[in-house]
N, C-alpha and C positions, 0 to 999 in steps of 0.2 A: 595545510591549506585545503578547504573545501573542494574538489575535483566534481565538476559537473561536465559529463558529455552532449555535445551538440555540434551534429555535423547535419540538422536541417536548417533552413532557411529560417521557418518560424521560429524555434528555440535560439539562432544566435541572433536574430531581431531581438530576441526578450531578455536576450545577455546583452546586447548591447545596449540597451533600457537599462538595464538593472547597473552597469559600470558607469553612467552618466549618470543615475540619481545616486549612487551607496557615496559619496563625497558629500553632498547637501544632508539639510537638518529636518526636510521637511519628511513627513509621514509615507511608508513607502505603502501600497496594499495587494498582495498580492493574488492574485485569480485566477484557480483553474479546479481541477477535479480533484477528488479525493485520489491521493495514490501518485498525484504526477511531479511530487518534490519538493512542496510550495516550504517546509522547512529545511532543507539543501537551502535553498536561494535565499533564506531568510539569515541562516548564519552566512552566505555569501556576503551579504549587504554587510553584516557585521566586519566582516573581515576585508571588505574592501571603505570601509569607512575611518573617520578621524577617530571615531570609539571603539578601534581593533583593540585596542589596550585593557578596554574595560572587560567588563563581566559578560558575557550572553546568556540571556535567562529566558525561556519557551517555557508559555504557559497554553495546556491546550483547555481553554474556555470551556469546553462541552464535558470537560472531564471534573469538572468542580462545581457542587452542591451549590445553589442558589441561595441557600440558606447561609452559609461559607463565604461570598463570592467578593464578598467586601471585604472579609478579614483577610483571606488568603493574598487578595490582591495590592491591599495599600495596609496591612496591619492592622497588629489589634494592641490599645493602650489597655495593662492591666487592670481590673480593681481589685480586690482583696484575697477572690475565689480563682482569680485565672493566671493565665502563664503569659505573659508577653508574647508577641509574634510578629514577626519582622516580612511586611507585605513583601511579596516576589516583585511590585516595581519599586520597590526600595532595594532587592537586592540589586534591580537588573541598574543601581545606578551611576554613572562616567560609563556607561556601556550602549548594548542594546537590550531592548525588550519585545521578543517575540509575542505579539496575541495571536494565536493558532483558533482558525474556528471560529471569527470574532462575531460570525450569524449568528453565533449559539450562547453570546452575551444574554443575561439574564433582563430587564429591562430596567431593573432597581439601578446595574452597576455602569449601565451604558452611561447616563449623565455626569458619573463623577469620574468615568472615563475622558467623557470632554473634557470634563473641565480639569482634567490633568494633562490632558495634551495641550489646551490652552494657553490656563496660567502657569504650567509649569509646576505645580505642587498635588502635593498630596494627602490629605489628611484621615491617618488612621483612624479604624474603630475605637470611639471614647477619648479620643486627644481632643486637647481643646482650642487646638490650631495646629493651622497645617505644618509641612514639611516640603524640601525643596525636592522638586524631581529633575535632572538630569537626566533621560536617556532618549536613546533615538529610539522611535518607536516603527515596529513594522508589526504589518498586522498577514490575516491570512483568513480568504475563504472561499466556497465554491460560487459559480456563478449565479447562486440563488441570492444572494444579498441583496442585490436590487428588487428580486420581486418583495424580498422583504421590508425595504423600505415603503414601497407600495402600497403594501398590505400594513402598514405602523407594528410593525412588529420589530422593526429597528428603526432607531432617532435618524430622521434626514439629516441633522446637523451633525453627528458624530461620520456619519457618510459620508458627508464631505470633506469633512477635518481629515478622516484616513484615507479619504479618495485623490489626496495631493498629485500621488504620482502613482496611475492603478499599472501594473504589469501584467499581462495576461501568459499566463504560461500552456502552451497545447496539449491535450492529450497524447498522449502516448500512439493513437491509431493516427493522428495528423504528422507525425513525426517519424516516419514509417525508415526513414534514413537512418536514425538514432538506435533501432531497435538491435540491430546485430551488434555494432559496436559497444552498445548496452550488455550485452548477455556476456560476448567478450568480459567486458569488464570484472561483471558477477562470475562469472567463471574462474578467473584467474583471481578471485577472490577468497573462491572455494579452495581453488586446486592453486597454489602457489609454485608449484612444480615446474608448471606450463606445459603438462605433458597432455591437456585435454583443447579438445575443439570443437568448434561444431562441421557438424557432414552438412551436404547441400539441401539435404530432405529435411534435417533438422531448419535450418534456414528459410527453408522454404513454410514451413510451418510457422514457425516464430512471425515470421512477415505476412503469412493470411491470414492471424488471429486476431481478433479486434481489440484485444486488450483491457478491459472492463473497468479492469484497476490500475491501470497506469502502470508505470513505472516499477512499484512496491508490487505488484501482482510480478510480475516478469522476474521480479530479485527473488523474491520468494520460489517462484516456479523453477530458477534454475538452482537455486540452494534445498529447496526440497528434494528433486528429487537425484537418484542415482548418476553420476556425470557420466556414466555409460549409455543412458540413455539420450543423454544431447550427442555424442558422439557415435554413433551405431559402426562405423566400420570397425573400431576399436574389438567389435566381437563377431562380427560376420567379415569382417576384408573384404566382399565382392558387395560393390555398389549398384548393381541391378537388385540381389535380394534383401537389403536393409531399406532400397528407397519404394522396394513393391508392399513390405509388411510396412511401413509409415503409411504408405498411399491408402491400403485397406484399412489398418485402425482409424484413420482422419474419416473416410468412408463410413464407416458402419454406424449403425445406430446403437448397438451394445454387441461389450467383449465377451464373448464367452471362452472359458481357459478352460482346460483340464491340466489340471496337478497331477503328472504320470514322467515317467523316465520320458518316456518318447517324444517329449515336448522339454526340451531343457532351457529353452529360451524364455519358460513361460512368464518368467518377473521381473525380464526387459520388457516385454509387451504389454505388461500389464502397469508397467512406470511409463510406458509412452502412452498407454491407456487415462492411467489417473493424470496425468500432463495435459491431455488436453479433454478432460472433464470426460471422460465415455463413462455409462454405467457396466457396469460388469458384473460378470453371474462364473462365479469358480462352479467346476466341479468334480470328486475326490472321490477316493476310496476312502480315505479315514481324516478326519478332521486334524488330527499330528501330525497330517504333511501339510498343512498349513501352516506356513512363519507367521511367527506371532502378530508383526508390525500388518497383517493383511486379512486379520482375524474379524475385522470390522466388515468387510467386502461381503456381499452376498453368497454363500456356500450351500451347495445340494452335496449331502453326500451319496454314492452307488455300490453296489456291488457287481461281481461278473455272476449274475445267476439269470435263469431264463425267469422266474417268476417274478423277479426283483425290475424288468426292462421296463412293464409298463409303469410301474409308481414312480419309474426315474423320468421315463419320458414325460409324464401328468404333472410332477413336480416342476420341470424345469419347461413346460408350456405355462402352467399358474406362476412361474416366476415372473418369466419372461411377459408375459403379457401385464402383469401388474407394474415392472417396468416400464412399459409402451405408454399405460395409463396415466405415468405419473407425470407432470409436468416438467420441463428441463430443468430450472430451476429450484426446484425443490426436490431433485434426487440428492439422495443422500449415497456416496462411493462408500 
């Protein structure tokens, strides 16, 4: 069974939307941002609906060639040079049929989209009549849909036919409740043990970042990086200096590390660094005390000589300032 957390307001509003429509036939559509689950909720429908039994088949729209978008979708009837091919809403049929994306319908396939949600049929590329369709259909996209019907970049009529029952799903920065129990989850995902947790600094980060990508940005953030760095006491035990070195990397504008014995912590700080997007400038005696996985990172390398001070210093001023210069967005870690 599909396991979706929601311990805010908004989110168990749009569970309880979604448990009162996944019984009915009619088109479900679901709306919210890239990242915030909209295919979770869409096998939910499946799985709380009379079409549990069937198939569930997720097609992401944007991911299929225009030129394609008919055959892949309702089939292709062979002729003498081609291979048959069995449309994804004929697989998806006694079940459900995910459209993921449905902004990014082509405009050729949006019509014979209606008219299979309509009449109920579907007729392949080269057949010379149609086929029955059976599936419940859920569709999915972000809140730009409407300006696109606007703009006729999408049919008002297929709009409406998927706009039966719209569910709006929140962002991940509106759902601010969700997020720790969230990272729990992804945690004990990673670490099955349950020997990992989060500290309150960590916490407290997780909860002032705005979240860009939802949901999928948060999963990824705590499966990328080291679970020692969601847990910092795990390697300092005293929580005044794990919650001062979080306070100052969230602070700064770029990390600067030296790769030296006398610095041993330096690749928890630089995973709580890449965690919350800081640019970073290493810098080294020899480029082999650099692990491979961090080889990508900015690196000056120095020596301990008196003639060698200024070119390290001038180097890592033209780093650093080319840094400053760059846009946030477009740094590259």
């Amino acid at each position: 069974m599909t396991m979706v957390i929601a311990q805010s307001e908004t989110m168990r509003h749009a569970l309880e939307l979604l448990e009162m429509a996944a019984p009915l036939k009619s088109p479900i559509l679901l709306i919210g941002e890239s990242g915030v689950g909209r295919q979770t909720l869409g096998r939910l429908v499946h799985e709380k609906s009379p079409k549990s039994r069937g198939p569930f088949v997720a097609v992401n729209l944007a991911a299929i060639p225009e030129s394609d978008i008919l055959a892949s979708l309702f089939g292709h009837i062979p002729s003498l040079s081609t291979i048959p091919r069995v449309g994804l809403a004929t697989a998806a049929r006694g079940g459900t049929l995910l459209l993921q994306k449905i902004e990014d319908t082509p405009f050729v396939a949006q019509g014979v989209l209606l008219e299979m949600i309509q009449m109920g049929e579907v007729e392949p590329v080269g057949a010379a009549e149609a086929v029955s369709f059976d599936a419940r259909v859920v569709a999915t996209s972000t809140p730009i849909l409407e300006d696109y019907v606007t703009q006729s970049r999408f049919r008002t009529d297929l709009f409406y036919r998927l706009n039966v029952i719209p569910i709006q799903i929140p962002p991940l920065r509106e759902r601010r409740e969700d997020i720790l129990p969230l990272a729990r989850h992804f945690i004990d995902l990673a670490s099955p043990s349950g020997t990992k947790d989060l500290s309150v600094s960590a916490m407290n980060l997780l909860l002032e970042y705005s979240w860009p990508g939802n949901v999928q940005q948060l999963k990824n953030a705590v499966k990328s990086c080291d679970l020692r760095c969601i847990r910092a006491d795990d390697i300092y035990g005293v929580s005044g200096i794990m919650q001062s070195i979080w306070e100052a990397i969230n602070s700064s504008r770029v990390i600067i590390a030296e790769m030296t014995d006398r610095n041993p912590n330096v690749f928890y700080e630089l995973g709580i660094a890449h965690t919350l997007g800081k640019p970073v400038i290493m810098i080294t005696q020899s480029i082999d005390d650099v692990p491979f996985d961090l080889k990508h990172l900015r690196c000056i390398e120095y020596e301990y000589k008196p003639h060698a001070i200024k070119s390290f210093t001038d180097a890592l001023i033209k780093t650093l300032n080319n840094v400053l210069r760059t846009p946030a967005a477009g740094r590259m870690l």
